[in-house]
C-alpha positions, 0 to 999 in steps of 0.5 A, spaced: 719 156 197 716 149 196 710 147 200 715 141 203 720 146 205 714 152 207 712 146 212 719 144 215 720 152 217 713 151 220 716 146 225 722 148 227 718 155 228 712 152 233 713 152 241 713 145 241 717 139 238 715 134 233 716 128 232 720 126 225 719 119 222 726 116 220 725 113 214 729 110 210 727 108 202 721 112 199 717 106 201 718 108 208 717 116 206 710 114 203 708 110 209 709 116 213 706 121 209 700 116 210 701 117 217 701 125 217 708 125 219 711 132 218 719 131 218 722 125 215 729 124 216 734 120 212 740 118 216 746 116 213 747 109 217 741 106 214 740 111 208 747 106 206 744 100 207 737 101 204 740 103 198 746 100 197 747 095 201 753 096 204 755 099 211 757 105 214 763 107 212 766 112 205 763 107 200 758 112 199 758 118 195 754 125 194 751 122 187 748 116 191 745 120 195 742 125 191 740 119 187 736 116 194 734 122 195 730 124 189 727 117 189 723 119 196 721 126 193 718 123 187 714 118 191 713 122 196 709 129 199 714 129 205 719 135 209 726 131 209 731 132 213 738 129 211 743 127 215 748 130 208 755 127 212 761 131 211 759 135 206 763 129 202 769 133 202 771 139 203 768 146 203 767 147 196 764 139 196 759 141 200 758 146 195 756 142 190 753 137 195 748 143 198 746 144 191 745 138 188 740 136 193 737 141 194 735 140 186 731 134 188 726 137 193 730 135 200 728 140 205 734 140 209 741 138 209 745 137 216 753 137 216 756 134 222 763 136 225 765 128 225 771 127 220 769 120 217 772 115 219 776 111 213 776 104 215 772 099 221 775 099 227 781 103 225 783 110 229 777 115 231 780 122 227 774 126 231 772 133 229 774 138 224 777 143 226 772 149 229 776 154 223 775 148 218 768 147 220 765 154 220 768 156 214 764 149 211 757 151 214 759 158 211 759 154 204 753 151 205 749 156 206 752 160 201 751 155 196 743 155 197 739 157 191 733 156 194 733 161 201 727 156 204 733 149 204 735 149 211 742 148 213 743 143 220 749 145 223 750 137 226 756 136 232 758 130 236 762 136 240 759 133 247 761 126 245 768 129 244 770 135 247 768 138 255 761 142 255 765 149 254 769 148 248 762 144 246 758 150 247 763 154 244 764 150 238 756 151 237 756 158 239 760 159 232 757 155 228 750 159 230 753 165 227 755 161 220 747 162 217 746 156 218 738 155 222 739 150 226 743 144 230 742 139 231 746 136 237 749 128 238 750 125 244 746 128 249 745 126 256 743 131 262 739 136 263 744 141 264 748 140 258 741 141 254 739 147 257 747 151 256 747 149 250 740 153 249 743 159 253 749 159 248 744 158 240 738 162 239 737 156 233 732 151 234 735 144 236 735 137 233 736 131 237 736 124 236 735 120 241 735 124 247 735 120 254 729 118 256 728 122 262 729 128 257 725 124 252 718 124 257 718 131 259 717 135 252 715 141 255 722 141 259 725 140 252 721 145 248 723 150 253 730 148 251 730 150 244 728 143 242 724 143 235 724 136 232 726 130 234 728 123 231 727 116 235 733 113 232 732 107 227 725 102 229 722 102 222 728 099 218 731 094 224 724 092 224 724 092 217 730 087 216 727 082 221 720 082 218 724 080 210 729 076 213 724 071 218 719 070 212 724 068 207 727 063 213 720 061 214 720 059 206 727 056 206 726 052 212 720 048 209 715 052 212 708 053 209 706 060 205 699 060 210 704 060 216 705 067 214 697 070 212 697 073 219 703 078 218 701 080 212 699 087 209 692 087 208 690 088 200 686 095 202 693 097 206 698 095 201 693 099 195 694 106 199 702 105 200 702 104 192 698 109 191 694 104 186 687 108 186 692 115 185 694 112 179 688 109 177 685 117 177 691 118 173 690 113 167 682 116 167 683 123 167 689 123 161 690 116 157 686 116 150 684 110 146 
């Protein structure tokens, strides 16, 4: 097991949760690892867009992926966790998918229950069946090399189904393999202390209510092991690039924007220029 994969089973085995840093290219991911972040997350929204360019609809495919994916491990020292979509396909898809990614470092991988949607604004197509949904995350456990990934069962069940059919759909699936849920759509107390009553498997929440959010020791007591604040990094991000190349377009001076630059020492630790400078003195020979 991977020192990455050792410290993610570590979080989801404390009492208390984590924070997980959503990130979203490996400049991102390195910037977190400065911080001392834990967990990573990956979403499959911005984790389109950083890559590609393009929006969140089947325009992206498992190689894409893997291929962002790899980039991140390669720069950075961090526990990622995947929003893996679907699988890509079905059951023997996701196959593939698990074992692709997991060759590249990633710690772990969720599968959600939602079938993707095919076009903007075109019919929502809801959930997988509860029979087609465990016979994928059975696949996706069965298809690990390594024993230390961790496979997330992801549902919107409490977006699309009344709570006892959500919590029978999340019963199932904790008997799957998989090692933990990770849940969509939460809004109240009580749907977040049954669910806990149903799974004995740690709990991923994004964006929890914030009066839930707030109250960590009620979320812990629940079963809540990481949580993921949505996306900040990356809209901010966008801003910042787009306000400085409007600044320059629009005739403004380049020392207009000296103050919301990054420092020479900040931008030297983010690419890691001393590391590399090791690096050139302990192997290059002349």
């Amino acid at each position: 097991m991977s020192r990455a994969r050792e410290r993610f089973r570590s979080v989801l085995a404390r009492p208390t949760y984590t924070l997980a840093a959503n990130i979203f290219d490996p400049l991102s991911a390195r910037i977190a690892h400065m911080l001392d972040y834990e967990v990573c997350f990956l979403s499959g929204s911005v984790g389109k867009v950083a890559n590609l360019g393009v929006p969140d609809i089947v325009l992206y495919n498992s190689s894409d992926s893997v291929d962002h994916c790899r980039r991140i491990m390669r720069m950075a020292d961090v526990s990622l966790m995947l929003d893996g979509e679907e699988g890509f396909g079905n059951a023997v898809n996701t196959m593939r998918t698990i074992k692709e990614l997991e060759a590249v470092g990633v710690s772990a991988i969720e599968i959600e229950d939602n079938i993707a949607r095919t076009q903007f604004a075109g019919d929502d197509p809801g959930l997988f069946s509860k029979a087609e949904q465990v016979g994928k995350l059975e696949a996706a456990v069965a298809a690990r090399n390594d024993p230390g990934t961790v496979i997330v069962a992801r549902t919107s069940a409490l977006t699309y189904c009344p709570l006892d059919e959500a919590l029978d759909r999340i019963n199932a699936y904790s008997q799957t393999g998989v090692e933990a849920v990770r849940l969509t759509g939460l809004r109240t107390r009580e749907q977040l202390q049954a669910i806990h009553q149903a799974t004995p498997l740690p709990l991923t929440v994004l964006s929890p209510p914030e009066d839930m959010r707030n109250d960590p020791a009620f979320m812990a007591a629940n079963g809540v092991r990481i949580v993921m604040a949505g996306n900040p990094a990356f809209s901010i991000a966008v801003k910042a690039v787009y306000d400085c190349l409007k600044h320059l377009k629009d005739g403004g001076e380049l020392s207009e924007l000296s103050a919301k630059e990054a420092s020479p020492e900040l931008l030297r630790e983010v690419n890691r220029t001393d590391e590399f400078i090791q690096m050139q003195e302990m192997y290059l020979r002349s």
